[in-house]
C-alpha positions as CSV (number, residue, x, y, z in Angstrom):
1,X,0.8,36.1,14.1
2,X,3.5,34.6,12.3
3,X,6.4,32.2,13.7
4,X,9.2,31.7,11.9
5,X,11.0,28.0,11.4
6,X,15.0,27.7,12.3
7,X,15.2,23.8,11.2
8,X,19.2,22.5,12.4
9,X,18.9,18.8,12.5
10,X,18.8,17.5,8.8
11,X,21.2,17.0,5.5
12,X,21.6,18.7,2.5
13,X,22.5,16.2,-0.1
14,X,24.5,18.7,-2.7
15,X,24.1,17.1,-6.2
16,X,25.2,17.7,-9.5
17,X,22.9,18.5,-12.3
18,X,20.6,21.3,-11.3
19,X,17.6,22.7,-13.6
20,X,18.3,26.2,-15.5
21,X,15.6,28.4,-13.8
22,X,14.1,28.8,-17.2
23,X,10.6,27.6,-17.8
24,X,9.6,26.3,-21.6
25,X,6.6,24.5,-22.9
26,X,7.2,20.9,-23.1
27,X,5.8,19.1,-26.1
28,X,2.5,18.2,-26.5
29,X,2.2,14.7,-25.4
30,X,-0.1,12.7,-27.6
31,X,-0.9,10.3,-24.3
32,X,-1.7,11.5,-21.0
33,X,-2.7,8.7,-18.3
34,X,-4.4,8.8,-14.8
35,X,-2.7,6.4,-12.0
36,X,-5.1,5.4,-9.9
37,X,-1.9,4.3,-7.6
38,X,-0.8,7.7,-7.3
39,X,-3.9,8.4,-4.7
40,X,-2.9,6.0,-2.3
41,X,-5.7,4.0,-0.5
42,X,-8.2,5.1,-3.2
43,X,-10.0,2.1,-4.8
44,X,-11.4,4.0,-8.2
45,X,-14.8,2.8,-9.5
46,X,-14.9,4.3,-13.1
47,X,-17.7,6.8,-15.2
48,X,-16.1,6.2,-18.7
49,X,-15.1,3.1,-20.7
50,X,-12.9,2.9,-23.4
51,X,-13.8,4.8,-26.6
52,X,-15.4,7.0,-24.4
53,X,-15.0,11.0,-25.6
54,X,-13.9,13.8,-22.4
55,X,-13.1,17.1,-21.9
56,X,-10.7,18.1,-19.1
57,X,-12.5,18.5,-15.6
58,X,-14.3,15.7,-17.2
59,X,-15.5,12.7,-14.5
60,X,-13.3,9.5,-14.9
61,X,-13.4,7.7,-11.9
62,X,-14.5,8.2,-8.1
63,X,-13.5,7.0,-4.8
64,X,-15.1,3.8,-4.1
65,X,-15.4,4.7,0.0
66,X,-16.1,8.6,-0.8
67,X,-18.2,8.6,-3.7
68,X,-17.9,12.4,-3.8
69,X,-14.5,12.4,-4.6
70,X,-13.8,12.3,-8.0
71,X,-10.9,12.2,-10.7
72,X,-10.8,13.9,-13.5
73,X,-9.6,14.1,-17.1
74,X,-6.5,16.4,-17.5
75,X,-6.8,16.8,-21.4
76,X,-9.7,16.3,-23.9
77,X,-9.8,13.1,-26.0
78,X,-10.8,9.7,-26.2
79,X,-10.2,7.3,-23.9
80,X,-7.8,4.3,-25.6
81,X,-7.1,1.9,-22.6
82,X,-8.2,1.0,-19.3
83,X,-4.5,-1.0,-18.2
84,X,-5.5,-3.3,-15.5
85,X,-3.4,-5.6,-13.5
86,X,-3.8,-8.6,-10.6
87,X,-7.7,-8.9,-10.4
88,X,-9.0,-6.7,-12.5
89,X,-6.7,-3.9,-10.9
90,X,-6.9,-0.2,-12.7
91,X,-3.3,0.6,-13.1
92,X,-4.0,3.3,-15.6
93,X,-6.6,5.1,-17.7
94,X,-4.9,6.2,-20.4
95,X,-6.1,9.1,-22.8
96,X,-5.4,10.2,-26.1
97,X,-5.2,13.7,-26.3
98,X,-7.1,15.7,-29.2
99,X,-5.3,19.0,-29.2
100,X,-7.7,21.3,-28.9
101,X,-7.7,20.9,-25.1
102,X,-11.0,21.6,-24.7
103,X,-12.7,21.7,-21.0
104,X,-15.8,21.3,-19.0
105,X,-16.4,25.3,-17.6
106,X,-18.1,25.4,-14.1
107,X,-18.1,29.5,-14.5
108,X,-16.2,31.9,-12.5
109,X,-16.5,31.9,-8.9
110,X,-15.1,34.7,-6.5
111,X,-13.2,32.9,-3.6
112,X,-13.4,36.1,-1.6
113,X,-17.4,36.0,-1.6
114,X,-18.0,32.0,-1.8
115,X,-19.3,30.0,1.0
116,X,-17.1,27.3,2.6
117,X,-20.1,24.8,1.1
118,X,-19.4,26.1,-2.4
119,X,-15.9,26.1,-2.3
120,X,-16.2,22.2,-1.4
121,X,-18.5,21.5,-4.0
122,X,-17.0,23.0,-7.4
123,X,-13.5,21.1,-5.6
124,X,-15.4,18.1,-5.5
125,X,-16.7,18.3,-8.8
126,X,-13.8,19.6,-11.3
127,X,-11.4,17.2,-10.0
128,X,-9.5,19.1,-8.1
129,X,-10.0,17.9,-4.4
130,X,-7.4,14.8,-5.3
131,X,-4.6,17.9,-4.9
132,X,-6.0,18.0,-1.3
133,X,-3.5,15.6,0.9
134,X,-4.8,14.7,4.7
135,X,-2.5,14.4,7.8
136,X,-2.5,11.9,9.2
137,X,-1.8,9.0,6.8
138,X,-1.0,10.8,4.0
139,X,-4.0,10.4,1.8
140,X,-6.4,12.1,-0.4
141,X,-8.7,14.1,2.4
142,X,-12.1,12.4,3.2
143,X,-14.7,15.3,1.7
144,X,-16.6,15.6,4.8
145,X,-14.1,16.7,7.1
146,X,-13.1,20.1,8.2
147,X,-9.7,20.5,9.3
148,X,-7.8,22.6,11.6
149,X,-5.4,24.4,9.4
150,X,-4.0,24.0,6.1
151,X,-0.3,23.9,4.8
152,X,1.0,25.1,1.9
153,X,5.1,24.3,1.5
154,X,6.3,26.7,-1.1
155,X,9.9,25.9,0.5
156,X,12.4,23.6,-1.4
157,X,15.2,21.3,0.3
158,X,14.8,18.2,-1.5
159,X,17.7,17.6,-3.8
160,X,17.5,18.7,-7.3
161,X,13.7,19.1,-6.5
162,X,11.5,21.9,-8.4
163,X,11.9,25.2,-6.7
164,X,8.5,26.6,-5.8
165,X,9.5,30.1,-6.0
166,X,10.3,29.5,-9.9
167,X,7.3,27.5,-10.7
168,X,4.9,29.8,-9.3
169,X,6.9,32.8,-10.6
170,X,4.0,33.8,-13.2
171,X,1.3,32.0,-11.2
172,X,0.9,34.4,-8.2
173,X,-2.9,35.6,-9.4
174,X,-3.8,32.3,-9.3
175,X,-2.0,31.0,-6.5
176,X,-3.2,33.7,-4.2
177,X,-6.9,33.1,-5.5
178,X,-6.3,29.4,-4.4
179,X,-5.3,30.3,-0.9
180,X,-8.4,32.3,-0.5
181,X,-10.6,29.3,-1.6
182,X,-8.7,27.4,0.6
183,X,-9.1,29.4,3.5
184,X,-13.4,28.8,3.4
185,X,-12.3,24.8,4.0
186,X,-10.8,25.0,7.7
187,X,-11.9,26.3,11.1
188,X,-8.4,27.1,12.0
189,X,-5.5,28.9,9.4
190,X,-3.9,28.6,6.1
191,X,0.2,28.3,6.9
192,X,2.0,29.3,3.9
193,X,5.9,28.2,4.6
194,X,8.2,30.3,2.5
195,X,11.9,30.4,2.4
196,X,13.9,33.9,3.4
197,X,13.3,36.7,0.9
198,X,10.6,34.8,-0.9
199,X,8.0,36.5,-3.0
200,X,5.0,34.9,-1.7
201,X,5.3,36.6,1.6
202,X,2.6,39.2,1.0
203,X,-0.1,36.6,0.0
204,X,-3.7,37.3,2.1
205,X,-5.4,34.9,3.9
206,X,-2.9,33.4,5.1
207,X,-0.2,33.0,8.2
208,X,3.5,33.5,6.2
209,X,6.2,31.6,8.1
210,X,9.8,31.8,6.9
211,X,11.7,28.5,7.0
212,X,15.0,27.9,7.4
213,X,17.4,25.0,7.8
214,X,18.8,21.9,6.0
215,X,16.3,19.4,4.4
216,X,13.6,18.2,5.6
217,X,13.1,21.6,6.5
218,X,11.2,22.0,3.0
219,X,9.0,18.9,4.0
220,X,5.1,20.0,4.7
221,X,5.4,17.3,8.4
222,X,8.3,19.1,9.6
223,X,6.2,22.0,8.9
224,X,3.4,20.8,10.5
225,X,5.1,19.3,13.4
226,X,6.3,22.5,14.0
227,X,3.4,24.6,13.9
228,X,0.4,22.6,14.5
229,X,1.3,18.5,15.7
230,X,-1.2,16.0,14.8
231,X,-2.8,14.6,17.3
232,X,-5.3,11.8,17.5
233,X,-8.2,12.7,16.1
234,X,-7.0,15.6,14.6
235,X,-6.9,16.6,10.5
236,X,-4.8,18.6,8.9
237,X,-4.5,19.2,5.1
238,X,-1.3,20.0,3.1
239,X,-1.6,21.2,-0.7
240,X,1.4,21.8,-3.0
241,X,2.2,25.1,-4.1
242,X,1.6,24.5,-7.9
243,X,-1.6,22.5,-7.3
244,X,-2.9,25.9,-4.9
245,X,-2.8,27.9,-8.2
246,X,-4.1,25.0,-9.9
247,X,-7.2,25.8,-7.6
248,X,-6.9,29.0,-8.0
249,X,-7.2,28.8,-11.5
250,X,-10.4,26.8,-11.5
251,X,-12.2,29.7,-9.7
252,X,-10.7,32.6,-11.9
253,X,-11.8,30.5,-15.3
254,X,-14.2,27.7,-14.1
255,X,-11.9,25.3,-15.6
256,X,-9.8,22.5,-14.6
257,X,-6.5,23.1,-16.4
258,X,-3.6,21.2,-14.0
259,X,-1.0,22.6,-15.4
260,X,2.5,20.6,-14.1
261,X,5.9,22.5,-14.4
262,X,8.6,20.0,-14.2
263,X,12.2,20.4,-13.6
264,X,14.3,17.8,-15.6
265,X,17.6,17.4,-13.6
266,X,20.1,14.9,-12.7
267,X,23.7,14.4,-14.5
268,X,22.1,11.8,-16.7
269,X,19.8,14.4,-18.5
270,X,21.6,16.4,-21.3
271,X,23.0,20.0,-19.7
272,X,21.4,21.6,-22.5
273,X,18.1,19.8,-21.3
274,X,17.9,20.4,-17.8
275,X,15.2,23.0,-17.0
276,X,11.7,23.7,-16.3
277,X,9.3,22.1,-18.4
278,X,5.3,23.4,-18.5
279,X,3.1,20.3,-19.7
280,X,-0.2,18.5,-18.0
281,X,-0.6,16.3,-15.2
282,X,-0.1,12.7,-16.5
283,X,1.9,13.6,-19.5
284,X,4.1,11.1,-20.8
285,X,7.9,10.7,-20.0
286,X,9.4,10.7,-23.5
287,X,7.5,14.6,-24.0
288,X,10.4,15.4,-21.3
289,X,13.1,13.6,-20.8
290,X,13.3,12.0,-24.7
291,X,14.4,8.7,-24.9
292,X,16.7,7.0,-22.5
293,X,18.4,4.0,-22.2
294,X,16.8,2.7,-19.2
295,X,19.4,0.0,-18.9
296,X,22.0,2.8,-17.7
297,X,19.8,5.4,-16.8
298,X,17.5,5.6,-13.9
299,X,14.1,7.4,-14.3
300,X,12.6,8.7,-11.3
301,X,9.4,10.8,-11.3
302,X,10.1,12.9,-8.3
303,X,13.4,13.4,-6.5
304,X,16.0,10.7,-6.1
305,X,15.0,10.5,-2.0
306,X,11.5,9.8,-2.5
307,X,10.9,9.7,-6.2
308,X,9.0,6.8,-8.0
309,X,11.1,4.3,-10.7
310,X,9.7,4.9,-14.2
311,X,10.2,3.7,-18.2
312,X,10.6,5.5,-20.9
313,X,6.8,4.8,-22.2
314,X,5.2,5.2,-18.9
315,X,3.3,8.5,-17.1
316,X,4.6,11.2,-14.3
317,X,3.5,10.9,-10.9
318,X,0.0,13.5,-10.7
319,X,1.9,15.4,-7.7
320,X,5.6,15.5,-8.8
321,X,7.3,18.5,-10.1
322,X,10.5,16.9,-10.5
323,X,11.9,14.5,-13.2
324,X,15.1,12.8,-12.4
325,X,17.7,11.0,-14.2
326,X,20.9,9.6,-12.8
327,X,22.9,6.5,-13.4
328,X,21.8,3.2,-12.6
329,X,25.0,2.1,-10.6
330,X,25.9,-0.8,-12.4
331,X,29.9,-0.7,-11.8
332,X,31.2,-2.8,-9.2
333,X,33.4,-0.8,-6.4
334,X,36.6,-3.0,-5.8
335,X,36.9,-3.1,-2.0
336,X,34.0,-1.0,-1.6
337,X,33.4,-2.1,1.8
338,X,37.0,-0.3,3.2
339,X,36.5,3.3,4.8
340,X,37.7,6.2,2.3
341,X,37.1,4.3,-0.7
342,X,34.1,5.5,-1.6
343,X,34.5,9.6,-1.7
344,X,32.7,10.8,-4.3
345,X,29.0,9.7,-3.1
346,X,27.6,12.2,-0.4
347,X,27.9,11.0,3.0
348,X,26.8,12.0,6.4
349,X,29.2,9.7,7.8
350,X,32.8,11.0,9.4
351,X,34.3,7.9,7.1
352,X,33.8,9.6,4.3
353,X,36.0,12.2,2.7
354,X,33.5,13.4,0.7
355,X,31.6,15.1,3.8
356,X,35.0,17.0,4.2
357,X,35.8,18.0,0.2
358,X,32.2,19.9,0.1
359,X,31.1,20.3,-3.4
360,X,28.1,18.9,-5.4
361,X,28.4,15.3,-6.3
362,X,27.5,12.8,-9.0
363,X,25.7,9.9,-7.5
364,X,23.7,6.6,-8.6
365,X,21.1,4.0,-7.2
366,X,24.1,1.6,-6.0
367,X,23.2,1.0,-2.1
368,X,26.8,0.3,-1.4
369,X,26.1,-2.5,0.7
370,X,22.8,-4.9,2.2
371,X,20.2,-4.9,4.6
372,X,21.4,-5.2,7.9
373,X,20.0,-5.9,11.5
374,X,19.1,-2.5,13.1
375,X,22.0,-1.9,15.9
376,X,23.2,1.6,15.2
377,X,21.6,4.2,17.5
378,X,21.2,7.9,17.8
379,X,22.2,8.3,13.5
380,X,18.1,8.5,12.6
381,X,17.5,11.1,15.1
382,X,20.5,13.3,13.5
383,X,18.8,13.8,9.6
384,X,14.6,13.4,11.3
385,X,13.9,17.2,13.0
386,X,11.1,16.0,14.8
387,X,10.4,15.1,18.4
388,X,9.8,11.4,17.9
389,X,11.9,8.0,18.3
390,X,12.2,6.8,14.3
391,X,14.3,3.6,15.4
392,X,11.3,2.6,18.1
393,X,8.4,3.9,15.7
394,X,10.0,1.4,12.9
395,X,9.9,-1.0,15.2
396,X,6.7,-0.5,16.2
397,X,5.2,-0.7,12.4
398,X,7.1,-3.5,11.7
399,X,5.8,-5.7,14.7
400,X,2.3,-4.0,14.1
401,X,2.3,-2.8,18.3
402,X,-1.2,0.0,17.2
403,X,-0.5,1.0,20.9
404,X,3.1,1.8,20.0
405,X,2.7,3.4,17.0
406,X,0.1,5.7,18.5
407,X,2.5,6.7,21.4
408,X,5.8,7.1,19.4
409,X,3.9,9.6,17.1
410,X,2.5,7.9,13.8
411,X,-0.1,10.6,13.7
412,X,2.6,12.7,12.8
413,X,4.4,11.6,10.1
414,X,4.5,10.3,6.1
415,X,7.1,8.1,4.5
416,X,8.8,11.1,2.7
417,X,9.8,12.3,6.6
418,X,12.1,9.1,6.5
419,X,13.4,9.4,3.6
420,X,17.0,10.9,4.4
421,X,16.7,8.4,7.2
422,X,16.6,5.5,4.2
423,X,19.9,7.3,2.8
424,X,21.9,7.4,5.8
425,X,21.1,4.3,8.1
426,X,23.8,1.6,8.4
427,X,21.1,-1.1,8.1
428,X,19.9,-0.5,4.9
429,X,16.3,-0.4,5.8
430,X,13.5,1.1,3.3
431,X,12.4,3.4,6.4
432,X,9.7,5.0,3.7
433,X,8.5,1.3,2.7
434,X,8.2,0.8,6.5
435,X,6.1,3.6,7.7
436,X,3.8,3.1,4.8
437,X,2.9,0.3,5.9
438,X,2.8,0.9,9.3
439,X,-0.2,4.0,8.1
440,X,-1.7,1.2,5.9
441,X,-2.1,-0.5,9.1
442,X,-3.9,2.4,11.5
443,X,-5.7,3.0,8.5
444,X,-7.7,0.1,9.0
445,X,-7.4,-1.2,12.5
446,X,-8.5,2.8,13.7
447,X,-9.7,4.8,10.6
């Protein structure tokens, strides 16, 4: 049976520089790296040195704590550089691509007919169970465990992010193969969260919900939160929508080909520029966005809420399907500090003018101000759509109270659920930084 989602408590940050919904093959990139950082908690123990020759769906590296999870290579080539950092730390594994993109093929599977157990293993094996997410803490899913349900958000609030709908536009025989495989992995449902008229609402296999509301509406623990909470002891899995046809793919072809459609956006990307881009997971930044001068110019891999910094010669983020460039803020605001002065940034507060005028704004990494102590109440719960306390739950993480935690709903929730919370708090606080670590912590005081 499906249940619809009305979200009302929320923000929609209106920005300028939106993507063309026009999708064009990116140029090749002649480096494609695998961040071992992107999979957080994952401590990688590699297969390959370098010089070593791969295909894609090729074996890199595994999980150190869950041997049967492994990471794969997204192109074929060699194997240039293993960067490392602070003891001996893998920071990348960069690969130099060979154009011929050839891949390791597991042969076709049917997803309809397969068992649960061989679903699990051709996902453990090609390299595509890292797509897999697990609630709670936010991490790649431990291979063993059987969750109850599985969500899939094909719903877009985030500003400037990718729109699902547009990526997937010419994926849906893969996407819906993907859900079906999918399906085998839990005892409960598959929740596929659309937005209204969407064209994924006739996919099998699944429960279709229809979501509505200001972001975080869009964001897979509202989702979840409303639809199946996370209790202790509990596991649920979340998927993006690009990385289900990824999946899906895998069984029609019996290879791994993870295919990345990025939207270039923000007003600091060239007009002309700003669309959807087809390339390969780990592809390098200049194959996108060109050069940029990184000295006025902010590259984020993801969207500006919860996006990653990045330079011009580094890698996208493996689960991002948004590329963002916006200034860096370096003017100074003369009496930046008085109400009404500051009118073109987006707002949520009734200071602003800016929440008044309406219209899409141009905005920058300036935080307008510095950290402050926490004193303003009742402005989290506004822009968080979720029955918890955020001001006591940041608390909690930040004095490391497990008990508290627990109590106030950590269970429940990922840093990207705080992220509007980071844009529109008087103090200043990095909310997301806050809750990470707070996970880090249950994560090894509970497991």
């Amino acid at each position: 049976m499906s249940k619809d989602i009305r979200v009302r408590k929320g923000l929609d940050l209106k920005l300028k520089g939106e993507a063309d919904k026009k999708i064009v093959n990116a140029p090749q990139s002649s480096i494609y790296a695998i961040k071992p950082a992107d999979f957080h908690a994952v401590v990688p123990k590699l297969v390959l040195k370098e010089g070593a020759s791969v295909k894609a769906g090729e074996t890199v590296f595994y999980s150190k704590y869950d041997e049967k999870v492994k990471f794969a290579a997204p192109v074929s080539g060699t194997i240039t550089e293993i960067l490392r950092g602070a003891k001996r730390r893998i920071l990348e594994v960069k690969i130099t691509a060979n154009g011929t993109n050839d891949a390791i093929n597991r042969g076709k599977v049917n997803p309809a007919s397969a068992s649960a157990d061989q679903v699990r293993s051709l996902l453990l094996e090609s390299g595509c169970w890292p797509f897999i997410i697990q609630r709670p803490y936010s991490i790649v899913a431990n291979s063993e465990d059987t969750p109850k349900s599985i969500f899939i958000s094909a719903y877009t609030t985030a500003p400037l992010a990718g729109d699902a709908e547009v990526i997937l536009a010419d994926k849906k025989e893969a996407f819906q193969a993907g859900v079906t495989a999918l399906s085998k992995l839990t005892s409960g449902a598959v929740h596929l969260c659309v937005g209204k008229g969407s064209d994924l609402k006739n996919i099998k296999d699944a429960e279709v919900h229809t979501v509505k509301g200001p972001h975080p509406a869009g964001n897979v623990g509202v989702q979840i939160h409303k639809l199946d909470p996370v209790n202790m002891g509990d596991r649920v899995w979340t998927v993006g929508a690009e990385d289900v046809a990824t999946i899906g793919n895998l069984f029609l072809t019996g290879e791994f080909k993870p295919e990345r459609t990025i939207a270039l956006v923000g007003t600091d990307a060239k007009e002309s520029d700003r669309k959807y881009y087809r390339t390969v997971v780990g592809a390098n930044v200049n194959s996108i966005a060109g050069t940029v001068d990184t000295n006025d110019t902010r590259i984020i891999s993801g969207d500006v809420l919860t996006g990653d910094k990045l330079s011009n010669d580094q890698f996208l983020n493996f689960y991002n399907n948004t590329l963002t460039l916006i200034p860096e803020g370096n003017e100074y605001a003369l009496l930046g500090w008085l109400p009404f002065t500051r009118n073109k940034v987006p707002s949520n507060a009734g200071t602003s003018f800016s929440r008044l005028l309406g219209g899409k704004r141009k905005v920058d990494t300036n935080l307008n101000g510095e950290e402050r102590a926490l004193v303003v109440t009742g402005e989290m719960e506004e822009v968080l759509p979720m029955d918890i306390y955020p001001l006591q739950l940041i608390k909690a993480c930040m004095s490391g109270d497990i008990e508290k935690m627990e109590n106030l709903g950590i269970y429940e929730v990922a840093p990207e659920d705080f992220a509007l919370i980071d844009f529109t708090n008087t103090s200043k606080l990095e909310a997301q930084e806050v809750i990470r670590l707070g996970l880090d912590l249950m994560i090894t005081e509970v497991g």
